[in-house]
C-alpha positions in Angstrom: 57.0 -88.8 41.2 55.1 -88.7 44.2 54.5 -92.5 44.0 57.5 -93.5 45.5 58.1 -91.2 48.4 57.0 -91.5 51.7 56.9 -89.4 54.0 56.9 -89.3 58.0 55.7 -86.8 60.4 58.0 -86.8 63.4 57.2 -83.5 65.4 55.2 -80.4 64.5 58.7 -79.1 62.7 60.7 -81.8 61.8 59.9 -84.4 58.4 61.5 -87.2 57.3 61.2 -88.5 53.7 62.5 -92.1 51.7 62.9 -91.5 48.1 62.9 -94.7 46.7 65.3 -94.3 43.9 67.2 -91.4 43.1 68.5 -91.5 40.1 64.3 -91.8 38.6 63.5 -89.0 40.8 66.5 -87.3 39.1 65.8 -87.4 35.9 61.7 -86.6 36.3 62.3 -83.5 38.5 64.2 -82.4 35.4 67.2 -81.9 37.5 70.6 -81.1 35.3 72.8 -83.9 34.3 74.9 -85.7 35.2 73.2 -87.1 37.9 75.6 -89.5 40.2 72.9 -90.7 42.9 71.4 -93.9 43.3 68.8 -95.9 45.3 67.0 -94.7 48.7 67.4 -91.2 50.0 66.6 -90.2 52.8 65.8 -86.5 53.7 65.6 -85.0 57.4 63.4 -81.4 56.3 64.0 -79.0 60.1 63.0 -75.3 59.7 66.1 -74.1 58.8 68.0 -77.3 57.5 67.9 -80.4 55.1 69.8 -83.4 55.5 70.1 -85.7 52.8 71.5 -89.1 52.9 71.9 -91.4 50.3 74.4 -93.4 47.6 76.8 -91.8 45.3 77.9 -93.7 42.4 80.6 -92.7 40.0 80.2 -95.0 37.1 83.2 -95.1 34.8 81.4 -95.1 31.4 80.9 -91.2 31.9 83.7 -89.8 30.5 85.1 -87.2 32.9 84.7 -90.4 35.4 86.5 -92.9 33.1 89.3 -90.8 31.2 90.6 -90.9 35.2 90.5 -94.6 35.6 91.5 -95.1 39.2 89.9 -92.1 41.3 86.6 -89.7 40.7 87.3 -85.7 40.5 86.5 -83.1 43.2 84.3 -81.6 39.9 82.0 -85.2 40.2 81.8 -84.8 43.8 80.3 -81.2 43.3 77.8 -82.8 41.0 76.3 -85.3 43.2 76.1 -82.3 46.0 74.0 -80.7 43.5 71.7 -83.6 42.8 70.7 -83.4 46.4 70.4 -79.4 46.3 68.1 -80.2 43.2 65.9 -83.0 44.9 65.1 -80.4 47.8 64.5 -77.6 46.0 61.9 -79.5 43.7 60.6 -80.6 47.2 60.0 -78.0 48.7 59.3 -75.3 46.6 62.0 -73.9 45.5 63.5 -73.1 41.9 66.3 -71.3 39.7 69.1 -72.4 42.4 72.5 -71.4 42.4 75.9 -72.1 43.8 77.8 -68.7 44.7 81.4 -69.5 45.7 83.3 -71.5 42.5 85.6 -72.8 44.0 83.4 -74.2 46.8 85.7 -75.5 49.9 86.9 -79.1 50.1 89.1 -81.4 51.9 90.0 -84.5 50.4 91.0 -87.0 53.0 90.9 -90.0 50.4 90.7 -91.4 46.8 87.2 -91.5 45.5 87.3 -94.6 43.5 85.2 -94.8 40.6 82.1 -97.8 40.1 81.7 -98.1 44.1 78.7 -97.3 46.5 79.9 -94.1 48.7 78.0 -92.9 51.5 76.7 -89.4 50.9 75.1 -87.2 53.4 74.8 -83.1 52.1 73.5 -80.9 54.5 71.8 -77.3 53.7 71.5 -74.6 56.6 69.5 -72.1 55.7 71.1 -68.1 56.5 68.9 -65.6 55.2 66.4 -64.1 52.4 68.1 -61.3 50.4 67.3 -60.0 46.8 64.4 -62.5 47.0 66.5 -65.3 46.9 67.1 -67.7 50.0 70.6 -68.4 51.1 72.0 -71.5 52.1 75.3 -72.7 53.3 76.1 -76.8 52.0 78.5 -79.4 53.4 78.9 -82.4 51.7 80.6 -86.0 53.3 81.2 -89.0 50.8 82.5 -91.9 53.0 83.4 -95.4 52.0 83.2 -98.1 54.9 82.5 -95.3 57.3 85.8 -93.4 56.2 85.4 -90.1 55.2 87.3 -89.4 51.9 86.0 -86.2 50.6 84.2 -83.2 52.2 82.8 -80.0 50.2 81.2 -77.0 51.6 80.2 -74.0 50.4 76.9 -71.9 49.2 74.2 -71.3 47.1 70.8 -69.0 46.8 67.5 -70.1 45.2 63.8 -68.7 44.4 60.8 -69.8 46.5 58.1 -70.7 44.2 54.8 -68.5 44.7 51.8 -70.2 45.2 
């Protein structure tokens, strides 16, 4: 996987990383399906948050995307958050994660149209280590043309890996 990532050293605490294509990294990472991100992403790694941004791509020939026809659910939304949650985790270090609210938050200020390029950015603050897990609180932004149709938030835990 490693051969198409690069990364960049901005300060002693901050990182920057291009993934070249997403949807590869996806699917060797071992990440769960489905997987709705495409292309370059771009990851901003601080001490105690990740920004990832990237493509989201809703392709119709999945069913839960098609059977809709004219707009993507909040449910798809939740899965390309994840795919992001997934990249970092495999990353840097960490395993086994976890959302912990169902329903997360959301405000949908659009239609998500299916088979279109959306702007993604998902951001991951970390809060605390408890039960030796590592919580985080999520926010996720899909925009189309610099409109912002759909926002999620909401939180999840997950293992670091020993060395």
């Amino acid at each position: 996987m490693t051969t198409y990532i690069k990364k960049f050293f901005l300060l002693p605490y901050y990182m920057v990383q291009e993934i070249e294509d997403a949807a590869q990294y996806l699917r060797e990472c071992g990440a769960p399906r489905e997987h709705h991100l495409v292309g370059r992403l771009e990851i901003l790694a601080k001490p105690d948050l990740y920004r990832f941004t990237g493509t989201a791509y809703f392709s119709s020939d999945i069913p839960s995307v098609g059977d809709r026809k004219d707009h993507v659910n909040v449910a798809n939304s939740l899965f390309a958050t994840w795919n992001a949650v997934h990249i970092g985790a495999s990353e840097y270090g960490f395993e086994d994660t976890r959302a912990s609210e169902a329903p997360p938050g959301f405000r949908v200020r659009g239609i998500i149209p299916p088979d279109t390029k959306l702007g993604l950015e998902v951001s991951l603050k970390k809060l605390r280590k408890m039960g030796g897990r590592d919580w985080f609180d999520y926010e996720s932004r899909f925009s189309l043309e610099g409109k912002t149709l759909l926002v999620l938030q909401g939180r999840g835990s997950a293992k670091k890996i020993s060395w």
